[in-house]
matplotlib code that plots the C-alpha trace (Angstrom):
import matplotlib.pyplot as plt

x = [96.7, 98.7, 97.2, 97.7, 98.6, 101.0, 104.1, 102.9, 103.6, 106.9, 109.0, 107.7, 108.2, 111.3, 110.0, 112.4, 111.7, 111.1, 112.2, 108.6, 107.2, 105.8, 107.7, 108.5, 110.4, 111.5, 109.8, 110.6, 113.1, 112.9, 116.4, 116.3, 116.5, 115.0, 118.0, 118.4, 117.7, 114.2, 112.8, 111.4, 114.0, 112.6, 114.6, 118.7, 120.0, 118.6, 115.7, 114.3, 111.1, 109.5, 109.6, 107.2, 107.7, 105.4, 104.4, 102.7, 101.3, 100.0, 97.8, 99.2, 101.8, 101.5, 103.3, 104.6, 103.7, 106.4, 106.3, 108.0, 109.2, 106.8, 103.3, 102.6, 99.9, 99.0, 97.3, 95.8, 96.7, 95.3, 94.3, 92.0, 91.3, 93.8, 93.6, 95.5, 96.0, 96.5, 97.5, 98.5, 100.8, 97.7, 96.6, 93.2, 92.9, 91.8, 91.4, 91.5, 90.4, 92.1, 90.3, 88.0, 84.5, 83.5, 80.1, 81.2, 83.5, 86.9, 88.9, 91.7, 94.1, 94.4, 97.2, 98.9, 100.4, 103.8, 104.7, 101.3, 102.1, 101.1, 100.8, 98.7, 97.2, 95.9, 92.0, 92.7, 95.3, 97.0, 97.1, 99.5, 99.9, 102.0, 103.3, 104.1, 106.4, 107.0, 109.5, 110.8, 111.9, 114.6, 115.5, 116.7, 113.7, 112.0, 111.1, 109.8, 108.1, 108.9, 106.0, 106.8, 107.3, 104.1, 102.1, 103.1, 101.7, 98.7, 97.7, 94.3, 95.5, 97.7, 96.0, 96.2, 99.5, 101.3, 99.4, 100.7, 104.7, 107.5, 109.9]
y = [87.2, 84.2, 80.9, 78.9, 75.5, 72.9, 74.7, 77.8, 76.3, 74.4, 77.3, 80.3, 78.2, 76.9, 73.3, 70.1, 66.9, 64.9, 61.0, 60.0, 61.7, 65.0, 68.3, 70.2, 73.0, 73.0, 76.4, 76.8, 74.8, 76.0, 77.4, 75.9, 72.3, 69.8, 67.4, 64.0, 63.1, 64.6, 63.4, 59.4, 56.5, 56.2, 59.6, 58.9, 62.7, 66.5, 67.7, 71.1, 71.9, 71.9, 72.1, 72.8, 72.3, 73.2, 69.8, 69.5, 66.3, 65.9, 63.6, 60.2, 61.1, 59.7, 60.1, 56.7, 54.9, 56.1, 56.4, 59.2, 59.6, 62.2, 64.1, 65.6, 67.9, 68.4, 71.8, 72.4, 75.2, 75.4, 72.5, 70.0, 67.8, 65.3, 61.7, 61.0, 57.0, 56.0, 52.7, 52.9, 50.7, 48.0, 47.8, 50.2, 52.1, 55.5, 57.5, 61.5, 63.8, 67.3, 69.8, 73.1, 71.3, 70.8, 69.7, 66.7, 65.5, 67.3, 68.9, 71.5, 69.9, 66.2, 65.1, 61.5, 60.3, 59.3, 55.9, 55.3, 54.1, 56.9, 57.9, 60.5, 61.0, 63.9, 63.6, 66.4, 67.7, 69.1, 69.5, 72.2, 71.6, 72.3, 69.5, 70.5, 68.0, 68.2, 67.3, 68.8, 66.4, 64.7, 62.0, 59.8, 59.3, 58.6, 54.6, 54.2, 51.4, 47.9, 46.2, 42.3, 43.9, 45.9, 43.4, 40.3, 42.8, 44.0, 41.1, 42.8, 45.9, 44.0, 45.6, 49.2, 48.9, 47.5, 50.4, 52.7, 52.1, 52.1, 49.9]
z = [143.3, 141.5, 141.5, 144.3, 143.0, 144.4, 142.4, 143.8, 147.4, 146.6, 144.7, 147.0, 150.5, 149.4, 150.0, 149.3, 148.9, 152.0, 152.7, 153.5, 150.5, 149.6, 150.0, 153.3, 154.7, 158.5, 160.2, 163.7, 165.8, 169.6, 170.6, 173.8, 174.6, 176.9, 178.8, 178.1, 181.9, 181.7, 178.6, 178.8, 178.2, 174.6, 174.0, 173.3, 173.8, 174.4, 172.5, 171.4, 173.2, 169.7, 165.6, 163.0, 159.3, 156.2, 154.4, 150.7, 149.1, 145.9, 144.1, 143.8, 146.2, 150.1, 153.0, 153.6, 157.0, 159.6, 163.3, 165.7, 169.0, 170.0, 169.6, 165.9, 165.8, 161.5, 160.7, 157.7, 155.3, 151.7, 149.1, 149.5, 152.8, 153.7, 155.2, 157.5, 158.7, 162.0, 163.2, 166.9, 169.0, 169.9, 166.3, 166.2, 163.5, 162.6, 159.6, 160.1, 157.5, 157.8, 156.4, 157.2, 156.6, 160.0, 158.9, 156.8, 159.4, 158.9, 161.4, 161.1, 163.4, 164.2, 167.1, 166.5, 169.5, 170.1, 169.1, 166.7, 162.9, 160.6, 156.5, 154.7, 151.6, 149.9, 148.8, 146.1, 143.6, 147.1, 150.6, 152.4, 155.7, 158.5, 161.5, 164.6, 167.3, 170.4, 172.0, 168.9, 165.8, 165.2, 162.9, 165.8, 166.6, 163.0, 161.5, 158.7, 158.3, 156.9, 155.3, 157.0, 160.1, 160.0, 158.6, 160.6, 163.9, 162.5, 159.9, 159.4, 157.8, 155.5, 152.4, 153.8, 155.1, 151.9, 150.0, 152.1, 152.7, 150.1, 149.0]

ax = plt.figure().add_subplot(projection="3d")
ax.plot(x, y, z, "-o")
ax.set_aspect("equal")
plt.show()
């Protein structure tokens, strides 16, 4: 069997570069569609019932702080444990660690609520994992987020919050 490193992942899932950072490859996008009239107002058009994509970070690589429309459940894969940084609309903040050491505190699926700010980070050289969204993604419904904005609403995670966006 070939080592399973983070080039391993990228060339033999076909992963490209993603906006947020990191590498991913869209999966599954449902064929049928939820209507416009029954999804919630924050919702501008139809929707698949749901997507999944395969996502890779590296060390010293992050998933800049971005908020979606929707639920995403993270799954992990292979490579080391993950964190994964929740801020959510009222300002609390959690920090998940994805992973299959139950024991120390990892889990191997975390959900982040719609509407909740959220980056990751791998603890490792790598983390493959795989995100799941429901109603299914679309970039409509993806912010990424500004570092004024996010830091004049939630002063007291200034620090984490300017380590974790770009730009």
């Amino acid at each position: 069997m070939p080592t399973r490193d983070s080039s391993y992942w990228i060339q033999n899932l076909n992963l490209q570069a993603h906006p947020e950072g990191g590498w991913f490859k869209e999966t599954y996008r449902s064929k049928e569609t939820i209507d416009k009239e029954a999804l919630p107002e924050r919702f501008p058009g139809n929707r698949n019932f749901s997507t999944a994509i395969y996502y890779l970070l590296e060390k010293g690589n992050f998933s800049a702080l971005h908020r979606i429309k929707s639920d995403e459940l993270w799954h992990f894969y292979d490579g080391e444990n993950l964190e994964i940084i929740e801020i959510t609309p009222s300002g609390e903040l959690t920090k998940h660690i994805l992973g299959l050491d139950i024991d120390a505190g990892t889990l191997p699926q975390i959900t982040i609520p719609a509407g909740s700010w959220f980056a990751a980070r791998p603890l490792g050289s790598y983390t493959l994992a795989g995100c799941t969204v429901s109603p299914g993604f679309d970039f409509n419904d993806f912010e990424m987020a500004s570092i004024n904005e996010l830091t004049s609403k939630f002063p007291q995670h200034k620090v984490l919050i300017e380590k974790m966006c770009r730009g």
